[in-house]
N, C-alpha and C positions, 0 to 999 in steps of 0.2 A: 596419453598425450592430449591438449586442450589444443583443440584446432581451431578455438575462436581467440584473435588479441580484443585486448582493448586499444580501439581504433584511436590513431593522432586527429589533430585538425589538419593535418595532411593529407591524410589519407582518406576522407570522405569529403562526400560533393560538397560543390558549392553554396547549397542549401543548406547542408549540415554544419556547413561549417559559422555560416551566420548564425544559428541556432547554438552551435558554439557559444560563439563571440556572446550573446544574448545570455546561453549559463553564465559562463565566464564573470561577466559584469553584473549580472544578479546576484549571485554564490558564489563568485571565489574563486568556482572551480568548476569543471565540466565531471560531475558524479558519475564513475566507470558505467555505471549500468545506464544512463544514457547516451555514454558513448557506443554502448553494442547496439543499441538500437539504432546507429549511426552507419551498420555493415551493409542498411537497407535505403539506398535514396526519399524513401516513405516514411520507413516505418516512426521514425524520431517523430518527426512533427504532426504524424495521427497519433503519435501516444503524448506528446505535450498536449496537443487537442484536448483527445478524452481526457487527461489529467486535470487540464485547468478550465474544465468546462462548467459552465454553472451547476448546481446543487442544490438542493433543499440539507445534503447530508453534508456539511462544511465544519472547519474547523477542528473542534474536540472530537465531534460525532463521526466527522472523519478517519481522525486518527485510530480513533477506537475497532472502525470496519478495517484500517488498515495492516491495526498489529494483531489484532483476531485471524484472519487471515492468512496475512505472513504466518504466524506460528502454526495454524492446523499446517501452511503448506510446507513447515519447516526451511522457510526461503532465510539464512542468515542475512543478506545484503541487505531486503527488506526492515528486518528486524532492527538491526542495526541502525538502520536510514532511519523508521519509523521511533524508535528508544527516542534516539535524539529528537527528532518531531514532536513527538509528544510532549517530551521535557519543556519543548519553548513552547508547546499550549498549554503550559501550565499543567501537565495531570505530574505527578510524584513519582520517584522511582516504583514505591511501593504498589502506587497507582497502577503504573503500566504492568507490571507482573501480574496483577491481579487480572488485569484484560487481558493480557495474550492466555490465560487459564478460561477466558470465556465467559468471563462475568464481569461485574464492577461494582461490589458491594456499597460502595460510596455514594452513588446513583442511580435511582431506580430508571431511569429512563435510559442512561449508557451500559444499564444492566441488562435490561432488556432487547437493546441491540447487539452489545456483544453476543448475546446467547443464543437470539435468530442469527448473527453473522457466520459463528461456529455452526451452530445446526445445517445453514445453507452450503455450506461448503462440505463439512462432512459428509454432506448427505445428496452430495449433488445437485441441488437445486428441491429435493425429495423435501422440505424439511416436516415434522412435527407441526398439524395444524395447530397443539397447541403456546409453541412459541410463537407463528404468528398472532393468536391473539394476545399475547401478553406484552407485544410489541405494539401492538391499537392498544390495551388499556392502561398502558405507561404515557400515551399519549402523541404518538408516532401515527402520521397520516396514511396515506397510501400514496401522498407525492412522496414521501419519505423511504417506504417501501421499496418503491421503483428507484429510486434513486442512490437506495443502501445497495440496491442488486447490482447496480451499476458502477458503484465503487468497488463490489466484489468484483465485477469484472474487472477492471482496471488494476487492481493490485495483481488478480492472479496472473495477468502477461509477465508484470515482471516478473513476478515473484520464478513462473513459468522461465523463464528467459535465465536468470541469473540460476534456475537448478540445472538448467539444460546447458550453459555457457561456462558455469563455475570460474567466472571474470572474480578477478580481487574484490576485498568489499576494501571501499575506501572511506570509510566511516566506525569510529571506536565500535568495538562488536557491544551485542547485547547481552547481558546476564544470562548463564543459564537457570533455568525452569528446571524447580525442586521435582 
């Protein structure tokens, strides 16, 4: 039995519910998995926070730490969220399969962060000193560094949240991995 819903705009604070209204009129639609972050009077607007916090890792480079992630964590919602993401920054279907595999042979510089990205989670944080230099000699700084850590962190809440919540995914699923 799932003893978490996906919460209404009823049913959470009055904080939440603005942050609502704010999904709502940006996207369409208030996306289930930031609704469960809505079970917490906090926790929604410290993870829009972290999410839309500045970056040196933005954009494609983003996505890329996103759907690496999602897939080591095996988080479908993410997945899912992230396929579509990716698609409107431009990377290919083909594209993104090849990143949630932990590489991106199309680009040596998204190649080399997907491969520290997998490494770093894999591995707890442990990774291969030698993907991090191949992450400096693709051309990646150490604000980028810190900052790719920091998107690891932020996807794995969710990703964490939606395996522990098992909330509907409301986004077409993502292909499965050959």
């Amino acid at each position: 039995m799932n003893h978490i819903n996906v919460p209404t705009r009823t049913e959470v604070s009055a904080t939440n519910q603005a942050i609502f209204d704010q999904l709502k009129a940006g996207l369409g639609m208030v996306p289930n998995l930031y609704a469960t972050f809505a079970h917490s009077d906090t926790a929604l607007s410290t993870y829009m926070a972290f999410q839309n916090s500045k970056s040196s890792v933005s954009g494609k480079a983003r996505e890329v730490v996103n759907l690496v992630v999602s897939q080591v964590n095996e988080c479908q919602y993410c997945l899912a969220a992230h396929t579509m993401l990716g698609k409107m920054n431009g990377f290919t279907e083909d594209q993104i399969l090849e990143i949630r595999h932990g590489h991106a042979g199309f680009d040596a510089k998204f190649d080399a962060l997907a491969r520290l990205t997998k490494g770093i989670v894999q591995s707890r944080g442990h990774v291969d000193q030698a993907l991090v230099d191949a992450f400096f000699a693709a051309g990646w700084t150490k604000e980028n560094l810190v900052d790719a850590i920091v998107v690891i962190g932020d996807k794995t809440v969710s990703n964490y949240l939606h395996s522990t919540t098992k909330i509907p995914v409301d986004f077409p699923a993502a292909p499965k991995l050959d």
